[in-house]
N, C-alpha and C positions, 0 to 999 in steps of 0.2 A: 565417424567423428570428423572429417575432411571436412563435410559440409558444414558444423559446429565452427571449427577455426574461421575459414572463411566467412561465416556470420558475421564476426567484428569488424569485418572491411566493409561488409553490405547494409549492416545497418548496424551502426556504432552506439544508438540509443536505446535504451528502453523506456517504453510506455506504460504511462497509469494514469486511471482515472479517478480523482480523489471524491466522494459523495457524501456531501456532511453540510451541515445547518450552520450557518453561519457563529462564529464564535465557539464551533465544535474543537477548535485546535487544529485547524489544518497546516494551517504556514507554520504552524511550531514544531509540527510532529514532519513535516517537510525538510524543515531546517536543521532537525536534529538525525532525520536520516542523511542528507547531505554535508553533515558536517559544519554550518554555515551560521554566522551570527546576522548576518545581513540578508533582504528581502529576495524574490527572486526576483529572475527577467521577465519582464513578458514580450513574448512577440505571438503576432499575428500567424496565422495559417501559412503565409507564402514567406513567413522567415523576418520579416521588419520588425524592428524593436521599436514598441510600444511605450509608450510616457504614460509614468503608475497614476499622474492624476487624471489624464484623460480616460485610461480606463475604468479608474476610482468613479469620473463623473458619470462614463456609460454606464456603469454599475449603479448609480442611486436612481438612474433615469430606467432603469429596468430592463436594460439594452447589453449586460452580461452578457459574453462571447463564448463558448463553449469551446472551440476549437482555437481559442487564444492559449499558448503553449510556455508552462511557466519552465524558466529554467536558472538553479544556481550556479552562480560562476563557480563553485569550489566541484563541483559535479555538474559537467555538461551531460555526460550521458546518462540522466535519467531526464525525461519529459514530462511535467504533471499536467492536467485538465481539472479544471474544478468545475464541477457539478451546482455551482452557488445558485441556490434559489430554491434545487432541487427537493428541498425536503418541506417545501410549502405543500407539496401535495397537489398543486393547480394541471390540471389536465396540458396546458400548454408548455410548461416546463419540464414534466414528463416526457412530452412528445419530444422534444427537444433531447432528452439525455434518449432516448429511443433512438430517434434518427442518427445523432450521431454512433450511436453502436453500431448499427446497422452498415452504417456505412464507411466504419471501420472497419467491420467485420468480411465486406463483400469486398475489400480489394485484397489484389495478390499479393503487391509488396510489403514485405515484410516491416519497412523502416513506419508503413503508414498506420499500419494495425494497430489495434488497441492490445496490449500484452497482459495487463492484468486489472484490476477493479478495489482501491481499499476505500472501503465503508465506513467513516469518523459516525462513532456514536458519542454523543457525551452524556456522563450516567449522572451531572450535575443538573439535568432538565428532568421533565417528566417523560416516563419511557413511551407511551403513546406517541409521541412526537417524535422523540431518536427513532427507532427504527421501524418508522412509517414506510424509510426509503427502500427498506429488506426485504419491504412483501412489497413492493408495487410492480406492476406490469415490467417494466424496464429493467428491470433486474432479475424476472425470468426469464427474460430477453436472454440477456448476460450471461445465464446459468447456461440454457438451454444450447447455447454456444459453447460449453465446456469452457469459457473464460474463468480463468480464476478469481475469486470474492474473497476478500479476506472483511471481515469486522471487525474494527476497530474499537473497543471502547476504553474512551480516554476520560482520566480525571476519575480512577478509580479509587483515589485516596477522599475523592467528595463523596463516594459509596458508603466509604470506612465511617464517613464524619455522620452520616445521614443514619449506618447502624447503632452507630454510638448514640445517639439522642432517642434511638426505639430501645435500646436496650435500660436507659435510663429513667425512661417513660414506664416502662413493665418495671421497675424498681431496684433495677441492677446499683450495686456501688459504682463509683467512678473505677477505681481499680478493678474490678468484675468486668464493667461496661468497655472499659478500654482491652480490654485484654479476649474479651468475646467479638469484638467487633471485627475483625476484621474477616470472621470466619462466618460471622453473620451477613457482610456483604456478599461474599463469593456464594450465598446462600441466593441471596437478591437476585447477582448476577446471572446466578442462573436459571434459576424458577423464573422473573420476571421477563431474562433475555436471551441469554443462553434458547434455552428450552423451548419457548415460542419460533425462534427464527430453524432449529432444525426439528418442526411440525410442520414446516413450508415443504412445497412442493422441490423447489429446489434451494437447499438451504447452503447459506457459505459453507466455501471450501474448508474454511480455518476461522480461530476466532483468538484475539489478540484484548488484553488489559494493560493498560497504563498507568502511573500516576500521573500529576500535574508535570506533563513534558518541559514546563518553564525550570526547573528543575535540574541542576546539574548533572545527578547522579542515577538522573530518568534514562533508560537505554532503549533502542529501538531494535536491539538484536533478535528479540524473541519474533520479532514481525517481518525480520530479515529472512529467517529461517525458514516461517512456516508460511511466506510466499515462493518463496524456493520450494520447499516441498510440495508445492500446490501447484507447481508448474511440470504437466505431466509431458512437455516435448520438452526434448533433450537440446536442443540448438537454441531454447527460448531461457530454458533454464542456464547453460551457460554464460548465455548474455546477461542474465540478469545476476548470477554468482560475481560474473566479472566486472561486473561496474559498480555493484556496492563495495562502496569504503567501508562500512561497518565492522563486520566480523571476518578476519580472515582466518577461523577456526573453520568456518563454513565453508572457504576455500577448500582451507585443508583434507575436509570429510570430501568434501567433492571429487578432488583430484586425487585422492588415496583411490576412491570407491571406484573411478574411473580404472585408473591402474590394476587394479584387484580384480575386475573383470575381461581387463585387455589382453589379448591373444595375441597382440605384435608382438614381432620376435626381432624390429629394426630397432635396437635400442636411440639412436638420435631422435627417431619420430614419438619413439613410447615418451619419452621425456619432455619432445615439445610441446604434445595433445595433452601433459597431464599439469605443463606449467598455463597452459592457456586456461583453465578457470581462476587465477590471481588476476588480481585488480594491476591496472599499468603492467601488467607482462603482456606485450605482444609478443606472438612470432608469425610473420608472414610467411613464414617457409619452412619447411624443413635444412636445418645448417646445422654443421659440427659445433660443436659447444667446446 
């Protein structure tokens, strides 16, 4: 666990790559994991902070940056990528999400790596189109690398809206229809998406529903969770416990489960390694408390 602490001096961020169709919800479902009402940063590869119209213009000119690195000021340490384009399916834009895995994936340093992969589906389009992105090459890629995939599907409450008017179609009442619906999308969800994505060869790690993230009372804990539990190294999964602000119930499970398996008999250091999965606790060292 020595080498765990020391992770947060070495590379204080973590990385994700977000993969979703424009208007899938990504900046929202970003901004609600980060805490944040406001846009992100963007900078460049070698660290320069970008102007959102210039990158707004490369973007309508087709010239989207893959390796431009968004970050909120309310959470520095998480890094996103977005994948915009990617779910056109065009051979070129693929190669593009491809090479940059790849060549995440082949360095050593830790701070440069790709750490994990979430997949925005939104179940308000047609599903041939959402998750085009889940069976393409570049994401066997991904798999094949043991990187963790989570799917995303957002605007599950457009599910709900979409069973309601089939169940009202076959002749349901409005109170019948309202009251069946929502067990008739999880029906959708999964026959249509669910189902198909683990028939793939290598299908996500985990798989995450949302309603409309614009939404106050929309949470992002469930995806908190089960990217953590999808993070089979222990020094990656730390980093990623400790820098979400979300749920510090998740802390808690970590640094109990941590403790409950520890063999130190130094009680200062059992106490320092089991406060290092909380969000803002550092300790650089072993010191009396």
């Amino acid at each position: 666990m020595d080498q765990a602490i020391d992770l947060r001096s070495k590379c204080p961020h973590f990385r994700i790559l977000v993969v979703g169709r424009a208007n899938a919800g990504k900046t929202t479902l970003l901004k609600k994991v980060c805490n944040s009402v406001e846009d992100p940063e963007i900078f460049s590869p070698n660290g320069k902070k970008l102007e959102l119209a210039v990158v707004e213009g490369t973007a309508q000119r087709g010239e989207h940056d893959i390796e431009n690195q968004l970050i909120f000021k309310s959470n520095r340490q998480f890094i996103f990528h977005d994948s915009r384009g990617f779910e056109s399916g065009s051979a070129n834009e693929i190669q593009k999400v491809t090479d940059f895995i790849t060549t995440r994936s082949a360095t050593n340093e830790l701070a440069k790596q790709l750490h994990a992969i979430w997949c925005i589906v939104c179940l308000q389009t047609p599903p041939g189109r959402c998750w085009q992105p889940m069976s393409s090459s570049s994401t066997f890629l991904v798999l094949e690398k043991a990187l963790p995939v989570i799917a995303i599907f957002t605007k599950f409450d457009g599910l709900i809206d979409q069973a309601y008017g089939e169940l009202r179609d076959r002749g349901k009442s409005i109170p019948d229809a309202k009251n069946a619906a929502p067990e008739r999308a999880q029906e959708i969800l999964t026959s249509n998406f669910i189902g198909p994505l683990n028939t793939t060869k290598f299908p996500p790690s985990d798989f995450v529903q949302m309603d409309d993230m614009r939404m106050k009372e929309t949470s992002c804990i469930d995806l908190i969770n089960k990217t953590a539990n999808a993070l089979t190294d222990d020094t990656l999964k730390l980093l990623f416990v400790s820098v979400q602000q979300n749920n510090i119930d998740l802390c808690i499970i970590q640094a109990v489960g941590y403790w409950l398996n520890s063999d130190l008999q130094d009680v200062e250091r059992f106490v320092s390694e089991g406060i290092s999965w909380f969000p803002h606790a550092w300790v650089p060292q072993i010191c009396c408390f």
